[in-house]
C-alpha positions as CSV (number, residue, x, y, z in Angstrom):
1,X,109.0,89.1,108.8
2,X,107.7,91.6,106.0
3,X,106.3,93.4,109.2
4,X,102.4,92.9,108.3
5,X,99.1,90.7,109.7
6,X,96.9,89.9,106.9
7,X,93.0,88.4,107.1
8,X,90.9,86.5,104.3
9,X,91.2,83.4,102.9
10,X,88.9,81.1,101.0
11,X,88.2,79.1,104.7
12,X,88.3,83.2,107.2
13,X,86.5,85.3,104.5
14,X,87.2,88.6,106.1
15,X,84.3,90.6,103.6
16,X,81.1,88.2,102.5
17,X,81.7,86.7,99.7
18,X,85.0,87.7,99.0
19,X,87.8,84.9,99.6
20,X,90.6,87.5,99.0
21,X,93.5,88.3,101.1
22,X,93.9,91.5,102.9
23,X,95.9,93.5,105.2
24,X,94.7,93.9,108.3
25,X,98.0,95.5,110.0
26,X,101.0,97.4,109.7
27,X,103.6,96.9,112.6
28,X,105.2,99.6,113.6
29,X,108.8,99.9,112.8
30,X,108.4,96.4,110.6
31,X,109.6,96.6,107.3
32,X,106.4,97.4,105.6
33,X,106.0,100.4,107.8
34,X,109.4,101.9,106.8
35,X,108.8,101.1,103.6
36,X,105.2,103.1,103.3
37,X,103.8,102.1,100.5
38,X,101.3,99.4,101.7
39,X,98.4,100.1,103.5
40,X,96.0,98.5,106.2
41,X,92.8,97.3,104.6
42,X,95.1,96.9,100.9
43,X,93.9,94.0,98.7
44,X,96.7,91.5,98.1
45,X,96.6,90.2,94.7
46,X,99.8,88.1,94.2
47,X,103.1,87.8,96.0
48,X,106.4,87.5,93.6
49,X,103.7,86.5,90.8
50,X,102.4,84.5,92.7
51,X,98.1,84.7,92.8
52,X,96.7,84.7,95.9
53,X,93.4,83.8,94.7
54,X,91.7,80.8,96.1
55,X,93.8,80.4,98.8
56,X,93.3,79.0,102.4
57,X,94.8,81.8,105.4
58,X,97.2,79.3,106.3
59,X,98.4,79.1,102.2
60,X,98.6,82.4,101.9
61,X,100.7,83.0,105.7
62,X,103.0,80.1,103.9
63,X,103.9,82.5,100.3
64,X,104.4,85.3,102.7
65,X,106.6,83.3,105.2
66,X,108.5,81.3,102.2
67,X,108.8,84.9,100.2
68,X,112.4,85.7,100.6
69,X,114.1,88.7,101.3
70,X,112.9,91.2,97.5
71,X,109.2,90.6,98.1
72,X,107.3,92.2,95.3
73,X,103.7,92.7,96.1
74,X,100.4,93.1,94.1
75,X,97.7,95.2,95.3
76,X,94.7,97.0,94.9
77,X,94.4,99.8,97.1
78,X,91.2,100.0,99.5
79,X,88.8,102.7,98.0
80,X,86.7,102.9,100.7
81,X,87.1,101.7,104.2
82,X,85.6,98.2,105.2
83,X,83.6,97.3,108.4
84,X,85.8,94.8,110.1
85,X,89.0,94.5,112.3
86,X,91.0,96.9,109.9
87,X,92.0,99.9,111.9
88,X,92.2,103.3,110.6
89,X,94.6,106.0,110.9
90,X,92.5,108.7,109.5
91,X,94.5,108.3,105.9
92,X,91.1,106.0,104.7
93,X,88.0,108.3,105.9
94,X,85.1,109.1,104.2
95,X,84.6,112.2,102.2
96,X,82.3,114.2,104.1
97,X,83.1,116.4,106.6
98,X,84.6,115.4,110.6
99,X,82.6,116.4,113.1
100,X,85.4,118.4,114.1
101,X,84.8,120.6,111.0
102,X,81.8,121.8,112.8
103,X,82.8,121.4,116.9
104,X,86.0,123.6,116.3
105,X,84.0,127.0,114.3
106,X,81.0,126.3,116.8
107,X,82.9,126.4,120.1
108,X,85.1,129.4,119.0
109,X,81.8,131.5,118.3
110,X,80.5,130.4,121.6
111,X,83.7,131.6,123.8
112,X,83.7,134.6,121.5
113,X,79.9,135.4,122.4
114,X,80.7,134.1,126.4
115,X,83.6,136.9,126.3
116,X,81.5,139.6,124.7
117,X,78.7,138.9,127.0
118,X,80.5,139.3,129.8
119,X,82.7,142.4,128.9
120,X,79.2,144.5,128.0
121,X,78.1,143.4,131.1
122,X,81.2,144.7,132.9
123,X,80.2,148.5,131.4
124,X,76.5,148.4,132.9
């Protein structure tokens, strides 16, 4: 296989009102994966020029299946994540700032006031 899962369809609309076809994920090891181009929550537009628009799931599973071995893909990259069963490996986040952007500073200033608490207590 091309080593992907994809969602959507004009009968499983994976986002409201959108009847578009989508990957939902990359198998490790699986062609796509080496290859490292697509990504999980991409927008498939065509196959081999072939437009995926309109399309039952079970169409669109068929082009993919029946695609041969040079498989050319259309896409439009995910701008911003989706809700849904896409998974994330941290390459599609948001722009603010992780929470680990303030747990990380905030800890080390607590161990560092912890450790000079304790060594002015030592010289009372």
């Amino acid at each position: 296989g091309l080593g992907f899962n994809i969602v959507g369809g004009t009968d499983q609309q994976y986002i409201s009102n959108d009847s578009s076809i989508y990957v939902s994920r990359i198998k490790k090891d699986g062609a796509a994966y080496l290859d490292g181009r697509l990504q999980e929550g991409d927008k498939i537009l065509a196959v081999n020029g072939k437009d995926l628009k309109d399309l039952r799931h079970k169409d669109a599973v068929e082009l993919f299946r029946n695609a041969g071995y040079d498989v050319s893909l259309k896409i439009q990259r995910r701008l911003q994540p989706q809700n849904g069963p896409v998974s994330h490996r941290g390459d599609g986040e948001s722009g603010g700032l992780s929470l680990a952007a303030f747990l990380v500073p905030g800890l080390a200033l607590a161990a560092a006031a912890v450790w000079i608490m304790l060594r002015y207590r030592q010289r009372m």
